[in-house]
C-alpha positions in Angstrom: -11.5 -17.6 4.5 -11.9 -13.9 3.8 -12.1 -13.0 -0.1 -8.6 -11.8 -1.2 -10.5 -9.5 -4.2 -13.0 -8.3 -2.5 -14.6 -5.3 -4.3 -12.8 -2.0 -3.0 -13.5 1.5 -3.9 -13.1 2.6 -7.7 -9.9 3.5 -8.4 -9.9 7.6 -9.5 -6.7 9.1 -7.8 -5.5 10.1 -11.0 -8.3 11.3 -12.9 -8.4 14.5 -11.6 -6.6 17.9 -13.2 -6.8 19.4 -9.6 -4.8 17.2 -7.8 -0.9 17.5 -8.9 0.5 13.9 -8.5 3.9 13.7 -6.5 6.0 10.1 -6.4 3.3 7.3 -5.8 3.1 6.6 -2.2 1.1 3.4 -0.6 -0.7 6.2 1.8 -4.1 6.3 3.0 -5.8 7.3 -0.7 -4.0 4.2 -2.3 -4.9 1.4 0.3 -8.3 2.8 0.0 -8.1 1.8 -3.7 -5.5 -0.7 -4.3 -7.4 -4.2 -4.7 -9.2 -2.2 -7.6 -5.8 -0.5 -8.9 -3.9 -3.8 -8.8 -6.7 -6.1 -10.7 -6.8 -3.4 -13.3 -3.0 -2.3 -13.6 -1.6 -5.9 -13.3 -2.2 -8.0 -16.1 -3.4 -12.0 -14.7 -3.1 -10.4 -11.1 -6.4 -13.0 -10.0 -3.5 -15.8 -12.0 -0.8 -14.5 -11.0 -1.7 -15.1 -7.0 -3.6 -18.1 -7.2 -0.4 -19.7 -9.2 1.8 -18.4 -6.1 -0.5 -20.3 -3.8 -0.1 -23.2 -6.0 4.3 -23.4 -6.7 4.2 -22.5 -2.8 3.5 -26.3 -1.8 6.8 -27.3 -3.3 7.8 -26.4 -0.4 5.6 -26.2 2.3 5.0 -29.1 5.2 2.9 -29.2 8.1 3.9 -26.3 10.8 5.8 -24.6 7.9 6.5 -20.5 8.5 6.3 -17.8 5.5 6.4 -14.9 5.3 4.6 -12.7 2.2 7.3 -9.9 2.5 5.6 -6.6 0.5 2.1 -8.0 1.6 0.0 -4.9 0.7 -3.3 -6.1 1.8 -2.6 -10.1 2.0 -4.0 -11.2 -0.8 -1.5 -14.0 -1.2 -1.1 -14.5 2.6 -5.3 -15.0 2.0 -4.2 -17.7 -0.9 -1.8 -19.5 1.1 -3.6 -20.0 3.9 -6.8 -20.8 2.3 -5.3 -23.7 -0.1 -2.6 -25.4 2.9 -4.9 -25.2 5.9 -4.9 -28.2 6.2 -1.2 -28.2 7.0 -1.2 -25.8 9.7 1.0 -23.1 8.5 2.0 -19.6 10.1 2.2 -17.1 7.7 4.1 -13.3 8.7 2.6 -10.6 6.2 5.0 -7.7 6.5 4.9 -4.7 4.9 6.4 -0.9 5.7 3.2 1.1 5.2 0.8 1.1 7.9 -2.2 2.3 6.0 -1.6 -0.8 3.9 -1.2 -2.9 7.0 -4.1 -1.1 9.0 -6.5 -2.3 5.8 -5.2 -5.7 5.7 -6.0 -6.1 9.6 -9.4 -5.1 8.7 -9.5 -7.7 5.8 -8.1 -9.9 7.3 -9.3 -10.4 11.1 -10.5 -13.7 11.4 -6.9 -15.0 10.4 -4.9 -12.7 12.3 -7.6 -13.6 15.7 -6.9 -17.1 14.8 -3.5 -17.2 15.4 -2.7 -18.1 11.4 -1.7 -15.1 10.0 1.0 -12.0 12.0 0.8 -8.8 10.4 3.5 -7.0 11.3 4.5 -3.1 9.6 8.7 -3.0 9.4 11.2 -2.2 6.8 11.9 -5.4 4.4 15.3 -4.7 4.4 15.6 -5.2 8.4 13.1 -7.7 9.0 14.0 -11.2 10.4 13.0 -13.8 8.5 15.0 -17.3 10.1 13.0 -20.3 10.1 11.1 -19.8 6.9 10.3 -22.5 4.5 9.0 -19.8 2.0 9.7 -16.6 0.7 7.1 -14.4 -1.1 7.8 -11.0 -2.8 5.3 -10.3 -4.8 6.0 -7.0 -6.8 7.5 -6.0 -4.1 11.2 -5.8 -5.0 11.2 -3.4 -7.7 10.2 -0.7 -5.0 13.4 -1.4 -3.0 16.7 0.6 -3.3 18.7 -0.9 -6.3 22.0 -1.2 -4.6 19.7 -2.9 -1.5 18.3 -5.7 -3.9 21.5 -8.1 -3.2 21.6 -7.9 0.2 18.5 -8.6 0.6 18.5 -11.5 -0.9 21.5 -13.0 0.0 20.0 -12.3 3.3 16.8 -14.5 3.0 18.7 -17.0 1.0 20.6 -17.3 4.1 18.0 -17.7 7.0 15.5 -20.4 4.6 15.1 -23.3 6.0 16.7 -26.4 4.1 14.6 -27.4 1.2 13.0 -23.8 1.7 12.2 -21.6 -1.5 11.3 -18.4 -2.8 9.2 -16.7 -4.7 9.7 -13.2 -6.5 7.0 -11.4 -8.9 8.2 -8.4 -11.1 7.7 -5.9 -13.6 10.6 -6.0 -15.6 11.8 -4.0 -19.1 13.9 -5.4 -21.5 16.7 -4.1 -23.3 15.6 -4.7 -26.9 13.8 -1.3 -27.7 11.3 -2.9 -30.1 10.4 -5.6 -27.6 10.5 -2.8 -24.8 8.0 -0.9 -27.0 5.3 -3.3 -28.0 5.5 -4.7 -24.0 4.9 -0.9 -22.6 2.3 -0.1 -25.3 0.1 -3.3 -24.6 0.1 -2.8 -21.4 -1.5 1.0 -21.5 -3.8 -0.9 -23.8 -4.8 -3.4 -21.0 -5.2 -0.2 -19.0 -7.8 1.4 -21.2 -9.7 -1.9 -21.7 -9.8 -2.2 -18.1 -11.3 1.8 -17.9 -8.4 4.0 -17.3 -8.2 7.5 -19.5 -4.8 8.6 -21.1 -4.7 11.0 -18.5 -4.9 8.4 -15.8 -2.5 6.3 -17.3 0.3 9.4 -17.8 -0.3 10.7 -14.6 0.0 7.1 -12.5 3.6 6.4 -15.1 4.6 9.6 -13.7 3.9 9.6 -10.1 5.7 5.7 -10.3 9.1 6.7 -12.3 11.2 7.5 -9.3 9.9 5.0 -6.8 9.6 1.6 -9.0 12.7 1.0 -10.2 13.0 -1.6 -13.1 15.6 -4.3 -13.7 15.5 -6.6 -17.1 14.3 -10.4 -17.1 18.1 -11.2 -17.2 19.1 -8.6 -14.6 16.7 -10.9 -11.7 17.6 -14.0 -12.8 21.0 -13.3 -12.3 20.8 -11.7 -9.1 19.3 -14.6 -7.9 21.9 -16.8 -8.3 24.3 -14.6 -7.4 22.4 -14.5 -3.6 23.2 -18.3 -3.5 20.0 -19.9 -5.2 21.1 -22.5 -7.2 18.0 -23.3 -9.3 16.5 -20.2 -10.6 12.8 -21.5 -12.7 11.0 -18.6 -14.8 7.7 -19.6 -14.3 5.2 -16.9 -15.2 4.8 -13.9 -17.8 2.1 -12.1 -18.9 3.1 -8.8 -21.0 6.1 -6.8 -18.7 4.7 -8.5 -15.6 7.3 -11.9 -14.5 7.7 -14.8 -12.0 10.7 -16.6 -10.8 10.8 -19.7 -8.1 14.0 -20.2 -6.8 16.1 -22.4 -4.4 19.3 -24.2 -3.3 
């Protein structure tokens, strides 16, 4: 099974003065990059996966299709498929940059060649997901369109397969400003443990503000429910960073 953190170039696209930083964009420069980003801007990231992999065989069987919707480069279509071989399963890695999905085919050939693992580069918001026994968005939906979040998932709630479930990974903010506060500060302080300068950490906040849109803890949990899942289990948090499984 190919290495789902396998060491990547150093992350430096924001260290630089020279270069002015636009709205963050998972181009080229950032797939380059990104298993180094992720590992040092996420918090438990290495956890955070390898838990996935682990709530995922609630409900997984032999033959079972998922799809890791928001893949990036694979890492947890890598952690699925590496703990449930045994069972056979097709897992559909989709996400709607192809610089992200041109690395993971790199990363990722001996899968995709062996018929495990489709890679396919579409919009979430379009893609066709009936048949699935399990859902995956791993920080995925905070980078969709509020007013799209809903539909969406009403949508996969719809097309899961009896017994089916999802799971969703976010960055959320909270409404209490103190609790908002010490969250967001602990977090930049992860970031400078983990080697990032102040001006790295500014620019990056910047460059995300318009693209990753936040909801609160509360905000998902509802949302969830109101898509049709009827159990709706908080299962992970470290600092701003959460995890939800949920079902009918």
């Amino acid at each position: 099974m190919t290495m789902a953190f396998e060491e990547d170039v150093r992350d430096r696209l924001f260290a630089s003065m020279e270069v002015v930083p636009g709205d963050f964009t998972f181009d080229d420069s950032v797939a380059r990059v990104f298993s180094d980003m992720i590992c040092r801007s996420v918090p438990c990231y290495r956890d955070l996966v390898q838990l996935m992999a682990v709530l995922a065989g609630r409900f997984l069987h032999s033959g079972a299709i998922c799809f890791d919707l928001g893949c990036s480069l694979g890492a947890v279509s890598a952690a699925l498929l590496g703990q449930y071989s045994h069972l056979g399963l097709s897992v559909i890695a989709v996400d709607n940059s192809e610089a992200m999905i041109d690395r993971l085919r790199q990363r990722l050939a001996g899968e995709i060649e062996g018929g495990q693992l489709q890679v396919r580069c579409e919009d979430l918001t379009e893609v066709d997901t009936s048949g699935a026994s399990l859902l995956v968005l791993n920080l995925t939906l905070q980078f969709i369109a509020p007013e799209q979040r809903l539909a969406l998932l009403r949508r996969l709630r719809e097309r899961l397969q009896p017994g089916g479930g999802l799971l969703l990974a976010e960055k959320v903010h909270s409404a209490n400003p103190d609790a908002e506060r010490l969250l967001s500060e602990a977090h930049a302080g992860f970031k400078r443990a983990h080697g990032y300068s102040e001006l790295e950490i500014s620019r990056k906040r910047t460059a995300l503000e318009r693209v990753m849109r936040l909801d609160t803890a509360e905000m998902h949990a509802e949302r969830l429910r109101a898509a049709g899942f009827t159990q709706v289990v908080p299962w992970f948090q470290c600092l701003n960073f959460m995890a939800w499984a949920a079902w009918v």
